[in-house]
N, C-alpha and C positions, 0 to 999 in steps of 0.2 A: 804244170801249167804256169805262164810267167804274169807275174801281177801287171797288167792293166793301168789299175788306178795310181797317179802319182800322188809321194808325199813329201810334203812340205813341212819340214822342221825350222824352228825358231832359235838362234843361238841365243848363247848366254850366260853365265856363269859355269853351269852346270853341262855341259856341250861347247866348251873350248881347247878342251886336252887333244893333244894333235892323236891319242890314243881314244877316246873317245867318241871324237868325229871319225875316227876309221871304222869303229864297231858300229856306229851310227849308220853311215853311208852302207855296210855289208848289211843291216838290219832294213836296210830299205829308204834311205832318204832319195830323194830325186832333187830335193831343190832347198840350199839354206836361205832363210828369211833372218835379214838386220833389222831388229827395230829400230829406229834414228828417231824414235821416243828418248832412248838411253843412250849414254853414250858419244862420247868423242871421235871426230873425223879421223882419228888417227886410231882409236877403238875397230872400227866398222873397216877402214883400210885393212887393219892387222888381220881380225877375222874372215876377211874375202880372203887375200891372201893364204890364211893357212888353210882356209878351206880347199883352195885349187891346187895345193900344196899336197895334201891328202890325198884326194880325189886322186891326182895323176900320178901320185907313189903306187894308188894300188887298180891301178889305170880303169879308173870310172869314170864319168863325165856326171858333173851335177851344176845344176844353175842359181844365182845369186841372185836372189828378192831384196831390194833395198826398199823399206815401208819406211813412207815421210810421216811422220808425225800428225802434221793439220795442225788445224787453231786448238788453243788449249783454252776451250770455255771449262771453266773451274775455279772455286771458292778461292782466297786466299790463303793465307795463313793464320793461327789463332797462337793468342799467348802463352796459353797452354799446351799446345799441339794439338787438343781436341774439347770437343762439346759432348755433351747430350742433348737431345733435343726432343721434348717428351710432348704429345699431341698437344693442339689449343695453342699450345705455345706461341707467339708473337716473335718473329724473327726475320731482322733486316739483309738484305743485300746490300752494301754500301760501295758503291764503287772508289770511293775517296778515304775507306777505312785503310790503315798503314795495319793493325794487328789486332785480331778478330776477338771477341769474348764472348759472355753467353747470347747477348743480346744481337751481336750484328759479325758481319764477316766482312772482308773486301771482296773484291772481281779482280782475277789474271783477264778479262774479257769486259772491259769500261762499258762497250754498248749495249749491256743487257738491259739498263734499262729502258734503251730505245726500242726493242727487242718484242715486250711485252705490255699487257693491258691488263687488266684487273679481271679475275676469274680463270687468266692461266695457271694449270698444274708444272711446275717445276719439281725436276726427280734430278735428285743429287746419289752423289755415289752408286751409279747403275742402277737406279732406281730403288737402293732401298729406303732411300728420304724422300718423302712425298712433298711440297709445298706447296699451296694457293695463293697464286696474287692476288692480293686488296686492296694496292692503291701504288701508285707511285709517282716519288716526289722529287723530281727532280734526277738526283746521281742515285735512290737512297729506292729501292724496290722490297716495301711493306709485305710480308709472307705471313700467313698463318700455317704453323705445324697441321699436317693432317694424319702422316706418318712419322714417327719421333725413330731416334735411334744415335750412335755415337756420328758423330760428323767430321774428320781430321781434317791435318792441310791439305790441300791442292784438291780436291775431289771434286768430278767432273761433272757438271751441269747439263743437262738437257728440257728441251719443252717437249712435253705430250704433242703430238703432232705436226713438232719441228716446230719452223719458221724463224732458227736463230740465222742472222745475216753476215756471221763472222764467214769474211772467204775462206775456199779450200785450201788454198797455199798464203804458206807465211814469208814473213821474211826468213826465219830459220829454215823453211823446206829448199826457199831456193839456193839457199849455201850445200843444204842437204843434196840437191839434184848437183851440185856442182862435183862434190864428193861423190855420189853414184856414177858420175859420168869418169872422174878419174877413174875408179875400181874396176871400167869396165864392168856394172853390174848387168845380168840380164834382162831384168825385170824391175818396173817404178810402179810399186802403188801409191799412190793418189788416195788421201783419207779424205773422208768427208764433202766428196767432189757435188753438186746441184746439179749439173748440166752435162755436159758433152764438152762446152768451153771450158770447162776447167779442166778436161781431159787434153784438151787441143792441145792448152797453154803450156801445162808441165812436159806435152810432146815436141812443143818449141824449145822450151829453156834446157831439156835434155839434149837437145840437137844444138842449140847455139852452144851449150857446154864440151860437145864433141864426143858425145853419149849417142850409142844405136838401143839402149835397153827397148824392151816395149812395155807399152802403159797399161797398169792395170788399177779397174777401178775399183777402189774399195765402196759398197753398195752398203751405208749406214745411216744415209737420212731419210727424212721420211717425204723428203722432196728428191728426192733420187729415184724411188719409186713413179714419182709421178712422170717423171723424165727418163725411164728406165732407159726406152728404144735407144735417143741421143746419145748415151751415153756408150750404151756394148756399140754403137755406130762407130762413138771414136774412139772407141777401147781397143786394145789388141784382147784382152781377158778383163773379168770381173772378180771381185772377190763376193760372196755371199756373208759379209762381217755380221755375225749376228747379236753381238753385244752391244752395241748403241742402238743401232737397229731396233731391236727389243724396247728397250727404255723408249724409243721415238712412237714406235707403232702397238706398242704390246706383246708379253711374248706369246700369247694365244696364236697373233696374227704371222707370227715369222715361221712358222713350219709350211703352210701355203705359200710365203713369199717367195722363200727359199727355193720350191719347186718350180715357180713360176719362174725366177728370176734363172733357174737353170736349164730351162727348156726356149728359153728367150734367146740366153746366149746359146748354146746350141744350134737353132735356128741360124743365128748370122755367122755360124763356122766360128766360134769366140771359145776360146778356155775359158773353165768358169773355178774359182777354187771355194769350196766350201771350209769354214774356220770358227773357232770360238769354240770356247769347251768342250772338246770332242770330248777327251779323256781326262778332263780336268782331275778326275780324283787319282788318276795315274803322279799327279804332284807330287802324293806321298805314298801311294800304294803299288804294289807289284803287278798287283792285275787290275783290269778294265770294272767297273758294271755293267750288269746285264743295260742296264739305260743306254750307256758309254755305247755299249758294242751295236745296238740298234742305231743309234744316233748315226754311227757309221755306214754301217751297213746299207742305212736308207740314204743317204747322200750317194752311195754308190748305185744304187737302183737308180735313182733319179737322175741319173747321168753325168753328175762333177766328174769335171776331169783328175780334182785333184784335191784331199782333206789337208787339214795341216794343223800343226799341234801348237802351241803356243808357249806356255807359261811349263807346261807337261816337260818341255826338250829344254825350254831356256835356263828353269829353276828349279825342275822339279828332281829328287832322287833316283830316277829310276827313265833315265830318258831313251837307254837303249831298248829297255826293257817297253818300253811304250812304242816306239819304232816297230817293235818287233810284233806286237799285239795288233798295231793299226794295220802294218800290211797281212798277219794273220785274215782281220775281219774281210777286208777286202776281196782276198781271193776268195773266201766262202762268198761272199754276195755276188760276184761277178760271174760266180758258176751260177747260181739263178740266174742272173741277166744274160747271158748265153742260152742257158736252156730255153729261153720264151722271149729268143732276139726275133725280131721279125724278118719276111720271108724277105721281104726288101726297105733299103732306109727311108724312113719319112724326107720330105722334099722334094719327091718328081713334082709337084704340082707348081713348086716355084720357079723365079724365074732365074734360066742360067746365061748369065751375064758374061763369065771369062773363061778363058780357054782351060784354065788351070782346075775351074771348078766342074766344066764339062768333063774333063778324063778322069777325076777324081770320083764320080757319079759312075762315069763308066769301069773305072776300076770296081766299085762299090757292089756292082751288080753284077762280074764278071765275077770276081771273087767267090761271092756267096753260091751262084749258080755251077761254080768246077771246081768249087772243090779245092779252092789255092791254098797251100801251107803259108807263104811269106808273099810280102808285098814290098821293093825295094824299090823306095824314090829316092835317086839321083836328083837333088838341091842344091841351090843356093841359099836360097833364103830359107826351107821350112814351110813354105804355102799347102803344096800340093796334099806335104804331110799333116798340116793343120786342118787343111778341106776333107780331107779322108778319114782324120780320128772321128771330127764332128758327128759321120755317119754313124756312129758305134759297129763298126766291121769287127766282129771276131777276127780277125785276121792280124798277126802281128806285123805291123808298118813299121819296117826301117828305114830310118831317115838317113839318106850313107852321102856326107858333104865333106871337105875340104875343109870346110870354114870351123875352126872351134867355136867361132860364137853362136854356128847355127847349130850345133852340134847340142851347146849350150841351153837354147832356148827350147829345143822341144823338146826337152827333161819334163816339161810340166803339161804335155799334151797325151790326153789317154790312148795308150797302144800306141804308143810311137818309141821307138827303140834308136839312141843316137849312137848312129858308127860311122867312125872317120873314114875315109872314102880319098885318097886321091890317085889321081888316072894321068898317064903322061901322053896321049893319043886325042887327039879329036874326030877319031874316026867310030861311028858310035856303037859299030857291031862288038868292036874290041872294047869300048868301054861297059858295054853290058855284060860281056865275058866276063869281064874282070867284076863285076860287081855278084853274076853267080857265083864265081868261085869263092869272093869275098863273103857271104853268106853261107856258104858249105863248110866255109875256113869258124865261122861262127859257129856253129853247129846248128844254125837255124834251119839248114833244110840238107835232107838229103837224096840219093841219084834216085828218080822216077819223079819226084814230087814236082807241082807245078808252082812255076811263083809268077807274080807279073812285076815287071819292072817299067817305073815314070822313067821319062828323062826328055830335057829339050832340045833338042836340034835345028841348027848345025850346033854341036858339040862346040864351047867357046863362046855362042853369041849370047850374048845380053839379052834377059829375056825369060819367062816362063817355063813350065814344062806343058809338051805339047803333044807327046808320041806315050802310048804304051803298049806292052811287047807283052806278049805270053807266051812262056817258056818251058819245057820241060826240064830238070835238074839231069844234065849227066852224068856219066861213070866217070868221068876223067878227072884229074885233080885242078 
């Protein structure tokens, strides 16, 4: 059985030996992720690079996430490097302090105290510092401790139910999108985005950059929720971030979110990537916990197209070894999800708008109904193959294109398989020929079995796919 679920590894210290990322990629990666939290333009060049380096030595194809940073609301810096901060305690925010002590800190982030009013809860470092505001005086936001604990530099502030007004993109992301767009990256998330218009925006300065990535939104405010729809609207994908997230809404509240927000994207045919401590204790351990492995497991019932490790792959000891454990869990939970797939996909009730989505419906229900081994969409761009994972089809989707970057991009789309594909004939009986063979030549299917193959016609024109063909696999080579 071929794994389904894609994953998403995080470089970084610990996953940059060109020996490394190979045992990485054979363990299962689908797509490396740049943090552009860390790190220099000429860091994150070097890494896409060896990454594609890799990849085409041991001829795989995997896709390149460049994650912008966003606004950095966060403390300053202290004299000491750190505090304690023990309840009751009286402790200021000072936007105008140069270097912090017991009593007050500065702001990387001036407008907090425009920000807030008296009775908001402020949670610093991921929530484990509690604060209450009591007054504020101008640059200078009065806290009382309610939660004490050690406090360092730079640690990142959030308000209990959002509402901080720092924009999604900074000045550094947009240097960043200019860097992603040189790398040729596949993929731009978008941290901390409120609307749909922050998604617009970074799909402009990627495009004026000379960048085709697609945008993905990282889902971590608690006003992102309220604007979900807008947003998977102008997303290409979303990410399910559930570490700020958590600290914005509670983490009682993010295991419902999470579902929700993956059955949303789903709905609009959107990749969704589920993230944040899958395997966190994989940092130092060889194997997963029972928690760890559920955690996973459940994101794959619920339909992500795709988990992804973080700090596990970037810093942690043991990144192959993690690789190897998250695609373990996955095929176990995807034989459940198979076993009690439905008789047919949700969404005949909506409405079908384009041509691409109508065949891809109809493939959906052909498929499940005869019995198909393989399903080969002849692409351009990846649509057809995007509309048709959305369904959850058991069925293996090859996406067989020309283009490396589309080859590239549906790396992170569930059940979708990228094979290079090129055809010197515009006559389309012959190019579906050649795309059986090219699947027999994979060993994806053999003589008797049925597959159905997309493709658009006239062969050559600009354009959609519009035709699909159900075929029986022959004898012949």
């Amino acid at each position: 059985m071929t794994r389904r679920t894609k994953i998403v590894a995080t470089l970084g210290p610990a996953s940059s030996d060109p020996e490394v990322l190979e045992r990485m990629i054979r363990a299962g990666v689908d797509v490396f992720r740049l943090n552009f939290s860390h790190g220099s333009e000429a860091d994150h060049i070097g890494r896409a690079e060896l990454v594609r380096s890799v990849a085409a030595r041991i001829n795989r194809t995997v896709g390149i996430l460049a994650d912008l940073q966003g606004p950095k609301i966060r403390v300053g810096k202290f004299q000491d490097g750190r505090v304690t901060l023990n309840t009751g305690d009286t402790f200021l925010l000072d936007a105008e302090c140069q270097l912090g002590n017991q009593e007050r800190v500065g702001l990387d982030y001036p407008e907090l105290p425009n920000d807030v009013k008296p009775g908001d809860t402020l949670l610093l470092d991921d929530g484990k510092i509690e604060l209450t505001v009591v007054r504020v005086d101008g640059l200078v936001v009065n806290t009382r401790v309610v939660q004490g604990g050690v406090l360092s530099n730079n640690k990142g502030i959030n308000r209990r139910g959002g509402g901080l007004t720092a924009p999604a993109l900074t000045a550094k992301d947009y240097e960043d999108i200019r860097t992603a767009a040189k790398m040729q990256a596949d993929f731009l998330a978008v941290s901390f985005p409120r609307s749909g218009e922050d998604i617009r925006e970074a799909r402009t300065l990627m495009r004026a950059a000379g960048g085709n990535a697609q945008i993905m939104a990282k889902i971590e405010r608690a006003e992102a929720i309220e604007m979900l729809e807008d947003i998977i609207d102008a997303s290409d994908s979303i990410m399910v971030a559930r570490g700020d997230l958590a600290v914005e809404v509670g983490d009682a509240a993010v295991p419902a979110m999470q579902k929700r927000m993956i059955r949303a994207a789903r709905r609009k045919h959107k990749a969704v990537v589920t993230a944040t401590q899958m395997m966190e204790s994989m940092i130092s351990s060889p194997v997963p916990t029972r928690a760890e492995v559920s955690d996973v497991a459940n994101a794959v019932i619920d339909g992500t197209d795709a988990v992804m490790l973080s700090a596990e792959s970037a810093v942690g000891k043991f990144p192959v070894e993690t690789v190897s454990a998250m695609a373990r869990v996955c095929l176990e939970a995807e034989k459940e999800v198979l076993a009690h797939a439905p008789a047919q996909e949700p969404g005949y009730d909506r409405q079908i708008n384009q041509v691409e989505l109508a065949i891809s419906h109809a493939v959906v229900f052909t498929a499940r109904h005869l019995g198909v081994k393989a399903i080969a969409a002849l692409t351009q761009s990846g649509t057809t193959a995007r509309f048709m994972s959305a369904m959850d089809l058991p069925v293996p989707i090859y996406a067989m294109s020309p283009s490396a970057e589309t080859q590239r991009k549906v790396t992170l789309f569930k059940g979708v398989y990228p094979v290079a594909f090129e055809h010197a004939t515009r006559d389309a009986e012959e190019v579906m020929a050649q795309a059986e063979d090219c699947l027999k030549k994979e060993g994806a299917v053999v003589p008797g079995d049925l597959i159905i193959l997309t493709i658009g016609e006239p062969i050559g024109k600009p354009g959609g796919t519009n035709t699909m063909k159900i075929i029986r696999v022959s004898g012949n080579s």
